[in-house]
N, CA, C and O of each residue as an XYZ file, in Angstrom:
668
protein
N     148.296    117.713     73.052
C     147.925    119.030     73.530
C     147.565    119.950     72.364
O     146.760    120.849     72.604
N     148.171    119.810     70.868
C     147.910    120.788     70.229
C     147.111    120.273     69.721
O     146.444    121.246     69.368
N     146.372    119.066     69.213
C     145.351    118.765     68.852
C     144.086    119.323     69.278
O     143.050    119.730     68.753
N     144.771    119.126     70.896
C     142.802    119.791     71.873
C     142.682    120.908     71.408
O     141.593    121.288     70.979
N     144.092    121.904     71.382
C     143.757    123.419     71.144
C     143.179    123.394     69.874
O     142.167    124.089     69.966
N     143.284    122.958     68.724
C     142.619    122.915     67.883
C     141.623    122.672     67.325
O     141.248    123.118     66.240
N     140.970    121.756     68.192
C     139.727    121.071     68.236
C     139.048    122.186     68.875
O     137.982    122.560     68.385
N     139.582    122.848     70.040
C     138.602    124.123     70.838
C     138.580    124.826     69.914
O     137.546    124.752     69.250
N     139.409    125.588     69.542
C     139.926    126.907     68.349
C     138.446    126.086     66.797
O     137.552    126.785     66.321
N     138.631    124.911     66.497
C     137.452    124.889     65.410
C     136.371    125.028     66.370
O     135.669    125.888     65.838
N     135.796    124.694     67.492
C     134.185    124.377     67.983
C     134.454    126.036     68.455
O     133.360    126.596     68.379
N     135.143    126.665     68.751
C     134.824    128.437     68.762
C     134.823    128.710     67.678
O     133.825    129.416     67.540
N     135.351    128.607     66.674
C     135.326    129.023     65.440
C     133.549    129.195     64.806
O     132.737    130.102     64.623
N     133.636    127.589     64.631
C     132.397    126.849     63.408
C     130.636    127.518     64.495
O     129.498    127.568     64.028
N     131.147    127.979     66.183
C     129.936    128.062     66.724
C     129.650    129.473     66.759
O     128.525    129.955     66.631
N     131.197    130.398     67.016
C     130.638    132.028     66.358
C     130.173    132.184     65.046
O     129.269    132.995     64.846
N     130.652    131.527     64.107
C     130.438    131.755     62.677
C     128.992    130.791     62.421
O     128.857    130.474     61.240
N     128.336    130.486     62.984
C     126.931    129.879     63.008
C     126.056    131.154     63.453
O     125.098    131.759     62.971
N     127.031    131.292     64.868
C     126.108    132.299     65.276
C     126.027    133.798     65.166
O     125.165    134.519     65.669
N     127.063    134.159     64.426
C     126.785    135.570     63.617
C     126.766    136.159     62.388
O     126.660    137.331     62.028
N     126.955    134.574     61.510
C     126.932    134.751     60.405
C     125.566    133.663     59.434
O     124.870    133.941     58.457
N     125.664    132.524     60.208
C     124.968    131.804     59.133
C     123.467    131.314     59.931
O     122.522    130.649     59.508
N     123.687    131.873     61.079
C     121.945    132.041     61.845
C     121.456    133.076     60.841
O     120.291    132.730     60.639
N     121.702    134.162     60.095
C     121.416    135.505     59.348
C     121.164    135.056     57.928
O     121.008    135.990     57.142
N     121.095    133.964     57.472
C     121.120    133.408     56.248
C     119.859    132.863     56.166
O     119.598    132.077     57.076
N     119.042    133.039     55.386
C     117.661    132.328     55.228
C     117.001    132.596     53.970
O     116.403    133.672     53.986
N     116.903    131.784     52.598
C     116.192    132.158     51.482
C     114.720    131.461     51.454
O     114.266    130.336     51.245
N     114.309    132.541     51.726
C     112.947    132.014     51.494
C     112.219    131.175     52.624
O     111.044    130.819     52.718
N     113.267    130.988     53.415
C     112.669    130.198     54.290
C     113.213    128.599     54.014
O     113.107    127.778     54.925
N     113.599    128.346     53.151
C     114.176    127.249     52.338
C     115.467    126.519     52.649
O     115.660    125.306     52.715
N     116.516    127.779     52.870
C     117.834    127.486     53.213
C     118.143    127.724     54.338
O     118.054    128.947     54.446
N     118.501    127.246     55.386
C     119.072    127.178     56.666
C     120.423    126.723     57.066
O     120.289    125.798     57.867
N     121.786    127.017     56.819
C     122.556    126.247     56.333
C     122.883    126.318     57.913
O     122.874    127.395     58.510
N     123.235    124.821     58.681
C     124.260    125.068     60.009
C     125.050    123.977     60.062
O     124.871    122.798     60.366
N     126.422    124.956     59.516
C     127.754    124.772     59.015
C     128.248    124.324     60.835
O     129.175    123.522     60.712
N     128.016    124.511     62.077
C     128.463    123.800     63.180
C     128.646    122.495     63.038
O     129.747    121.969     63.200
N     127.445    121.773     62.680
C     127.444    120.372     62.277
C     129.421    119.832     61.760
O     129.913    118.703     61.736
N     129.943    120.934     61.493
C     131.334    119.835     61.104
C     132.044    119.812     61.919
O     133.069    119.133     61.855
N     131.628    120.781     63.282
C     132.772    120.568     64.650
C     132.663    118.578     64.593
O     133.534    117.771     64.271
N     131.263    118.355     65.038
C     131.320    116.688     64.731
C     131.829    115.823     63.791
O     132.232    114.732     64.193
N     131.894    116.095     62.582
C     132.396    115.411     61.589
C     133.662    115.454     61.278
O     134.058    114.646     60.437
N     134.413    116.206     61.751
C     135.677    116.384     62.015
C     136.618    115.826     63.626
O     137.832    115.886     63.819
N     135.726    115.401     64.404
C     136.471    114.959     65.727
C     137.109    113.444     64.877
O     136.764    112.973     63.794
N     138.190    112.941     65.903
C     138.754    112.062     65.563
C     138.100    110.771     65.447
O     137.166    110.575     66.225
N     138.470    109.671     64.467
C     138.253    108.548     64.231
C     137.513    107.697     65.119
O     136.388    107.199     65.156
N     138.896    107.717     66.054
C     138.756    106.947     67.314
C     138.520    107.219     69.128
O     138.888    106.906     70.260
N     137.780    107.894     68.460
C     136.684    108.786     69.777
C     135.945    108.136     70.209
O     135.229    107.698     69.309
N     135.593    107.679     71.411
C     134.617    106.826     72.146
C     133.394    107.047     72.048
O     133.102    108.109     72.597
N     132.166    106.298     71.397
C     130.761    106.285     71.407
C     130.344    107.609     72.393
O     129.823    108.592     71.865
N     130.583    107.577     73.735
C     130.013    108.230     75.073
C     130.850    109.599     74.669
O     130.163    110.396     74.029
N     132.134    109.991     74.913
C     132.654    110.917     74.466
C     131.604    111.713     73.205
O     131.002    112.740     73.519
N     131.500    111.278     72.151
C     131.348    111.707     70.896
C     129.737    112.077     71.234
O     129.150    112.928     70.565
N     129.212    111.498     72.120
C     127.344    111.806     72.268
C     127.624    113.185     73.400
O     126.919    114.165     73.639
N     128.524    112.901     73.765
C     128.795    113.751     75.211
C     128.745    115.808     74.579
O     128.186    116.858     74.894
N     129.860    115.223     73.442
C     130.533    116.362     72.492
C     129.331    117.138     71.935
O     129.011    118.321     72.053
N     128.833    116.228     71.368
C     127.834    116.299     70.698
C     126.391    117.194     71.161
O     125.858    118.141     70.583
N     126.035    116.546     72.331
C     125.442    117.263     73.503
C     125.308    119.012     73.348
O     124.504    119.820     72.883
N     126.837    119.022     74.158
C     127.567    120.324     74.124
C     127.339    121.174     73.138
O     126.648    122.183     73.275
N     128.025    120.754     71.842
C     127.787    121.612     70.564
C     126.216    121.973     70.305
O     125.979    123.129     69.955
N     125.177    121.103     70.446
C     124.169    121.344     70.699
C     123.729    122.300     71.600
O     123.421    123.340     71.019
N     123.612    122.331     72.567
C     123.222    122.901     73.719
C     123.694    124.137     73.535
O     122.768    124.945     73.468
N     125.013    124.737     73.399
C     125.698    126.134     73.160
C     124.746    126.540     72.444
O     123.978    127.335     72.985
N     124.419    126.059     70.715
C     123.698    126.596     69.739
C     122.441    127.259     70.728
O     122.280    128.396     71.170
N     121.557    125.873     70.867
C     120.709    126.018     71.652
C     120.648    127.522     72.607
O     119.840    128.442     72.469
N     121.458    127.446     73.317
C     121.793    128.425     74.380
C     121.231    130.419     74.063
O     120.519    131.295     74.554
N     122.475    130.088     72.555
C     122.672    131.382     72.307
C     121.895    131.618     71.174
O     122.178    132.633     70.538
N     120.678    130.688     70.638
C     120.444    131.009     69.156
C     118.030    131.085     69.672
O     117.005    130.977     69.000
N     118.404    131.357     71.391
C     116.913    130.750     71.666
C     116.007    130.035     71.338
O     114.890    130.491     71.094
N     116.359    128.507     71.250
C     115.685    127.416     70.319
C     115.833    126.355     71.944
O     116.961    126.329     72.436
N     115.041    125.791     72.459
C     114.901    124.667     73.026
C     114.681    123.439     73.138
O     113.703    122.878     73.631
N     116.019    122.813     72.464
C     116.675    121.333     72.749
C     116.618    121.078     71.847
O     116.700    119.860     71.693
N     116.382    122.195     70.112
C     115.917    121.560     68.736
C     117.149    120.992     68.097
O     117.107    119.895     67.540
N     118.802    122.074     68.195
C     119.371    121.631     68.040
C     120.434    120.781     68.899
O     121.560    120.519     68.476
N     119.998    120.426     70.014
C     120.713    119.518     71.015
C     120.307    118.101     71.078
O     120.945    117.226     71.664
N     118.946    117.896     70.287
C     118.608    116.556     69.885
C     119.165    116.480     68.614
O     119.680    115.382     68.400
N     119.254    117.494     67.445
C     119.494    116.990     66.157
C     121.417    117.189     65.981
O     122.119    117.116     64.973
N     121.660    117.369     66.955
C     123.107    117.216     66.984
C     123.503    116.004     67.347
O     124.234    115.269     66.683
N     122.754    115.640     69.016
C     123.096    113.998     69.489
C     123.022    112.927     68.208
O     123.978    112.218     67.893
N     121.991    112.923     67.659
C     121.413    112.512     66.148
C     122.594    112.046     65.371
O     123.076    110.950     65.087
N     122.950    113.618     65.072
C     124.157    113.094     63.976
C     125.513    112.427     64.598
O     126.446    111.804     64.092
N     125.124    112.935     66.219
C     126.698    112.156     66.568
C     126.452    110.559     67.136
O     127.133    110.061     68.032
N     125.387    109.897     66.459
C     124.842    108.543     66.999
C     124.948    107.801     65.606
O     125.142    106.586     65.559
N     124.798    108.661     64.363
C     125.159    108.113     63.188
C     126.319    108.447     62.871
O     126.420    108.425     61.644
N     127.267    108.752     63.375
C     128.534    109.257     62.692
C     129.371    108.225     62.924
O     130.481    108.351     62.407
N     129.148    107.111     63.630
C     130.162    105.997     63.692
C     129.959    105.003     63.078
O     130.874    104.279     62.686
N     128.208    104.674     62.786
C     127.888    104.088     61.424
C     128.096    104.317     59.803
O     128.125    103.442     58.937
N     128.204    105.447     59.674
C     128.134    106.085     58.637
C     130.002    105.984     58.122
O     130.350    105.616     56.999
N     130.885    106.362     59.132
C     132.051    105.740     58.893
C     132.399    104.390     58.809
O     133.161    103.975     57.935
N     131.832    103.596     59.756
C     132.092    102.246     59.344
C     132.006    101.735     57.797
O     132.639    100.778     57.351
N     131.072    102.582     57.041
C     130.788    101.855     55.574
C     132.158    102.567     54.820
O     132.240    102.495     53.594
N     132.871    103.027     55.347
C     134.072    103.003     54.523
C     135.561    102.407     55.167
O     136.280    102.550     56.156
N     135.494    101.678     53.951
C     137.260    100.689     54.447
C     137.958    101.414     53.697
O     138.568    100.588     53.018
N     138.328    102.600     53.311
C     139.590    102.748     53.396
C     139.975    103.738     54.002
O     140.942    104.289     53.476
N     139.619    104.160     54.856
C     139.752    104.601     56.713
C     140.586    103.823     57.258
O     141.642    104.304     57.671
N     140.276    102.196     57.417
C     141.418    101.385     57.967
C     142.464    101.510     57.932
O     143.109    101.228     58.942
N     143.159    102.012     56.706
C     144.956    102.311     57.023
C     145.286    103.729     57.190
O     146.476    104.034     57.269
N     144.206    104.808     57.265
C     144.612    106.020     57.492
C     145.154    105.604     59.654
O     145.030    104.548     60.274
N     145.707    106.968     60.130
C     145.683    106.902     61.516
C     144.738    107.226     62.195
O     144.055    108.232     62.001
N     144.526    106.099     63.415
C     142.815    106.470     64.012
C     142.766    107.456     64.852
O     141.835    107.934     65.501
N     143.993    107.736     64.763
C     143.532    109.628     65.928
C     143.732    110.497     64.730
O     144.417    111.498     64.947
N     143.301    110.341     63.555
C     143.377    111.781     62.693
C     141.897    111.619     62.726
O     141.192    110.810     63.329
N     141.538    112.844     61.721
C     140.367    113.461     61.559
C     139.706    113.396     60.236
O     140.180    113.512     59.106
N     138.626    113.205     60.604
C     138.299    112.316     58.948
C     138.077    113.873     57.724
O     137.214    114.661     58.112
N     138.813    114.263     56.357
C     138.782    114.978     55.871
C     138.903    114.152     54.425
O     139.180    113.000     54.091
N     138.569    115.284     53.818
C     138.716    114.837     52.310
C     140.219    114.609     51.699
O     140.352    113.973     50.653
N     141.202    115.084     52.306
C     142.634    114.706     51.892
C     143.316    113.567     52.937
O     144.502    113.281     53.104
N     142.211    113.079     53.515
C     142.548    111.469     53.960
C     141.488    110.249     53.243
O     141.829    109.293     52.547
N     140.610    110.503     53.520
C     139.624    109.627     52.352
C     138.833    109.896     51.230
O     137.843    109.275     50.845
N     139.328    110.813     50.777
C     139.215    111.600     49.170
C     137.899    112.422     48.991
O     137.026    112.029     49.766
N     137.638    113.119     48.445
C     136.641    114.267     48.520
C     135.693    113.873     47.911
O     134.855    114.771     47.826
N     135.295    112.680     47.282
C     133.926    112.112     46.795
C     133.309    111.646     48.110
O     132.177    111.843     48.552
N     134.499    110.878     48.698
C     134.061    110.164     50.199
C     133.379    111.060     50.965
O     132.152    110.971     50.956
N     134.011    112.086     51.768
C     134.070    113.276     51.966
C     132.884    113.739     51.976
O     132.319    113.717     53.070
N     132.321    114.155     51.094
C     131.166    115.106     50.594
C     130.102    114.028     51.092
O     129.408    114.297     52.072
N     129.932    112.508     50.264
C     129.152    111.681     50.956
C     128.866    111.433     52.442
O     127.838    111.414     53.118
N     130.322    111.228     52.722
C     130.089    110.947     54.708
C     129.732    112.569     55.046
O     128.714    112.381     55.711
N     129.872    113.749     55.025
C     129.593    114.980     55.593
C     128.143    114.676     54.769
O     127.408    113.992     55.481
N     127.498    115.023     53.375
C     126.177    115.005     53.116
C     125.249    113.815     54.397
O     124.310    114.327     55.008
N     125.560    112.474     54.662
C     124.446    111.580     55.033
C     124.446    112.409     56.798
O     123.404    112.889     57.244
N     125.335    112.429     57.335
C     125.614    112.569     58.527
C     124.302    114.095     58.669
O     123.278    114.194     59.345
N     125.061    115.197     57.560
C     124.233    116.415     57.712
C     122.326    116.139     57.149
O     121.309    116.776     57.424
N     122.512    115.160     56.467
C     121.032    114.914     56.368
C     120.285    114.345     57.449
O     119.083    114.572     57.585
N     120.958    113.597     58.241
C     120.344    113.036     59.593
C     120.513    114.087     60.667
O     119.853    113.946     61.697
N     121.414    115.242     60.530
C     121.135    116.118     62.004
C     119.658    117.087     60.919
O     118.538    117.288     61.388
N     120.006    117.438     59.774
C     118.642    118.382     59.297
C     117.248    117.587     59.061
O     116.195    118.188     58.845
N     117.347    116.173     59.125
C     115.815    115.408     59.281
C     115.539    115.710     60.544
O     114.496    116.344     60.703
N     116.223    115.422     61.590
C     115.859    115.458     63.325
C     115.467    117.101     63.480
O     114.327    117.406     63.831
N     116.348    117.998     63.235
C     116.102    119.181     63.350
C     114.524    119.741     62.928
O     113.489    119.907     63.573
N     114.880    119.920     61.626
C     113.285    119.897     60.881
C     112.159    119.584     61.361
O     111.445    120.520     61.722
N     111.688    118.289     61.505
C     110.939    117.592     61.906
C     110.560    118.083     63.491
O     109.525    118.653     63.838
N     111.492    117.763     64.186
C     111.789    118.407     65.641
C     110.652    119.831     65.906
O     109.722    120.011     66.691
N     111.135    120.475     65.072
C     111.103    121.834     64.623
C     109.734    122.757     64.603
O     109.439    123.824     65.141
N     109.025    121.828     63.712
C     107.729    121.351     63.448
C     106.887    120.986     64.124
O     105.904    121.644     64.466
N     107.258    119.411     64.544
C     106.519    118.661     64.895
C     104.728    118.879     64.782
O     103.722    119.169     65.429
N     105.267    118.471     63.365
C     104.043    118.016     62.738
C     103.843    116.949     61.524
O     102.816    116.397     61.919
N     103.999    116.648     60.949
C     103.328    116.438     59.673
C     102.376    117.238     58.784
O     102.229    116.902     57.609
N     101.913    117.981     59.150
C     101.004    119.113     58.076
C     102.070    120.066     57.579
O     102.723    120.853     58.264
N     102.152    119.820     55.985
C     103.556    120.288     55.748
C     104.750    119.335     55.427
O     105.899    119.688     55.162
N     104.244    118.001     55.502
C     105.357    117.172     55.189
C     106.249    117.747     54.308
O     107.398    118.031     54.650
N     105.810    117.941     53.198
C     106.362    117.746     51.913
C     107.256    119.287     52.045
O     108.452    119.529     51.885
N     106.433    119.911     52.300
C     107.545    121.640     52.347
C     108.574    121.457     53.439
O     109.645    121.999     53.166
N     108.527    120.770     54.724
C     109.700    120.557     55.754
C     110.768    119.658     54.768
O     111.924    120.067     54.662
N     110.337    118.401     54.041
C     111.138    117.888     53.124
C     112.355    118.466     52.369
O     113.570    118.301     52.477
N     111.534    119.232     51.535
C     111.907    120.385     50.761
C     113.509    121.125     51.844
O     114.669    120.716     51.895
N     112.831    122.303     52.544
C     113.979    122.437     53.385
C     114.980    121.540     53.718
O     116.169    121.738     53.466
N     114.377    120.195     54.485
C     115.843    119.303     54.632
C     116.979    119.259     53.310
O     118.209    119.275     53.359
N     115.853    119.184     51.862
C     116.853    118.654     50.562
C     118.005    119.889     50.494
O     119.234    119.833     50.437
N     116.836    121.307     50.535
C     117.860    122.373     50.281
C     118.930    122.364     51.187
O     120.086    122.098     50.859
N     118.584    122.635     52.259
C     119.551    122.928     53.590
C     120.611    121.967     53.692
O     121.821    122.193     53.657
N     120.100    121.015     53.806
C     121.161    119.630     53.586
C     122.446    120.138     52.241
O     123.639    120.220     52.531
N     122.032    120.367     51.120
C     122.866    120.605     50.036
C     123.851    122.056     50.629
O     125.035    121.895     50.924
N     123.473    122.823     50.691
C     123.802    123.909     51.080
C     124.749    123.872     52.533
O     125.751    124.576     52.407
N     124.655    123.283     53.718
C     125.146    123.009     54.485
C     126.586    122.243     54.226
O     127.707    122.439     54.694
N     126.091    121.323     53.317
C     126.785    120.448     53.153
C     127.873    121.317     51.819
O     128.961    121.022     52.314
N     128.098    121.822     51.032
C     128.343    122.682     50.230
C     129.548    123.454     51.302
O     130.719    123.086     51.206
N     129.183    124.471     52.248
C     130.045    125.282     53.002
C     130.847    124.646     53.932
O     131.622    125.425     54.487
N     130.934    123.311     54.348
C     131.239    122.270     55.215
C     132.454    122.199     54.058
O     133.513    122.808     54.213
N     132.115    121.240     52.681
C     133.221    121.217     51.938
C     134.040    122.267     51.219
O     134.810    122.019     50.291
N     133.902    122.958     51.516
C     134.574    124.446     51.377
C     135.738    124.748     52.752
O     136.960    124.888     52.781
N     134.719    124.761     53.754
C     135.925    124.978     54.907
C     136.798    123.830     55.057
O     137.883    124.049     55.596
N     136.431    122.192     54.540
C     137.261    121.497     54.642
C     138.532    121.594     53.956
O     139.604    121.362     54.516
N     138.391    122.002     52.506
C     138.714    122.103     51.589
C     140.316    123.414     51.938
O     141.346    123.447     51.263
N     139.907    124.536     53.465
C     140.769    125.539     53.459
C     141.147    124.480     54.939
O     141.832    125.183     55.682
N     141.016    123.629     55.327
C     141.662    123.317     56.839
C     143.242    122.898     56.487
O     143.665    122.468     55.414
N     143.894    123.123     57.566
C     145.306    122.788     56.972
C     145.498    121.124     56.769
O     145.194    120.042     57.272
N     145.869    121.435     56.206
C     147.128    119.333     56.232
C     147.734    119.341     56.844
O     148.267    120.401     57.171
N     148.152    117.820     57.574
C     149.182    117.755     58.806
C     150.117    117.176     57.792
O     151.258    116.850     58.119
C-alpha cells in the first residue's frame, strides 16, 4: 500500500513539475528537457510487460492532455516503456537486488544509472522528436535537439534520483 502511494505521489509530482516548470524551459529551441520520463524508469523491476505499456500510456496521455500536443508524447512514452525491459535486461547485477524495488542508482550504482536512464530517455526523445516533425527536412537540427535534450533530461532525472529517499 505504501509503495502505490508513492508511486502516485512521484507520477503527481514528476507530471506537475513537467507541467509548470519544465514545459517553460526552452534554449534556443535546443533544450527541451521532460524530466516525466522517470515516473517510468523508476516503476518496479518486476512489473508486467502490459502493465508497464498500460502506465506508460497514461503518463503519456496526461502530458498530452494538459500540455496541447496530440499523441506526441503518448507514443514517445509507450516507446520508452517497450524499451525499458530490454534495456534492463543488459544488466546482471539487478539479479540479486529485490524485484519489487525500483531501479535507482543506490541499487545498481550511478554509472549504471545514468546509462539505463540516458538510453531509455534517448529512445522516448528520438520517438518524440521525430514524431514531432515528421519530417526529415531538418534531420540533422531534430538530431541535434535529441543529443541536447537527451543530456539535459537525463542530467535532472539524475539529480532527482540522487534526492529520492533510500529504503
Amino acid at each position: 500500500m505504501n509503495r502505490g502511494l508513492n508511486y502516485i505521489a512521484s507520477f503527481v509530482g514528476l507530471i506537475l513539475l513537467q507541467l509548470l516548470v519544465f514545459n517553460n524551459i526552452q534554449l534556443s529551441g535546443y533544450v527541451n528537457p521532460y524530466v516525466y520520463v522517470m515516473f517510468i524508469l523508476i516503476l518496479p523491476l518486476n512489473i508486467p510487460s502490459w502493465i508497464l505499456l498500460l502506465i506508460s500510456f497514461m503518463t503519456g496521455f496526461v502530458v498530452d492532455l494538459f500540455s496541447g500536443t496530440f499523441g506526441v508524447h503518448t507514443f514517445a512514452t509507450v516507446m520508452a516503456g517497450f524499451a525499458r525491459p530490454w534495456v534492463l535486461s543488459l544488466n546482471v547485477a539487478l539479479e540479486a537486488s529485490d524485484p519489487g524495488s525500483s531501479p535507482s542508482s543506490h541499487i545498481g550504482g550511478r554509472r549504471w544509472f545514468m546509462i539505463y536512464a540516458m538510453t531509455v530517455v534517448l529512445v522516448h526523445h528520438l520517438s518524440l522528436f521525430y514524431v514531432e516533425v515528421f519530417s526529415f527536412t531538418g534531420f540533422f537540427r531534430t538530431l541535434l535537439r535529441v543529443m541536447f535534450s537527451t543530456a539535459v533530461t537525463t542530467f535532472f532525472i539524475f539529480i532527482f534520483d540522487l534526492l529520492r529517499p533510500r529504503k
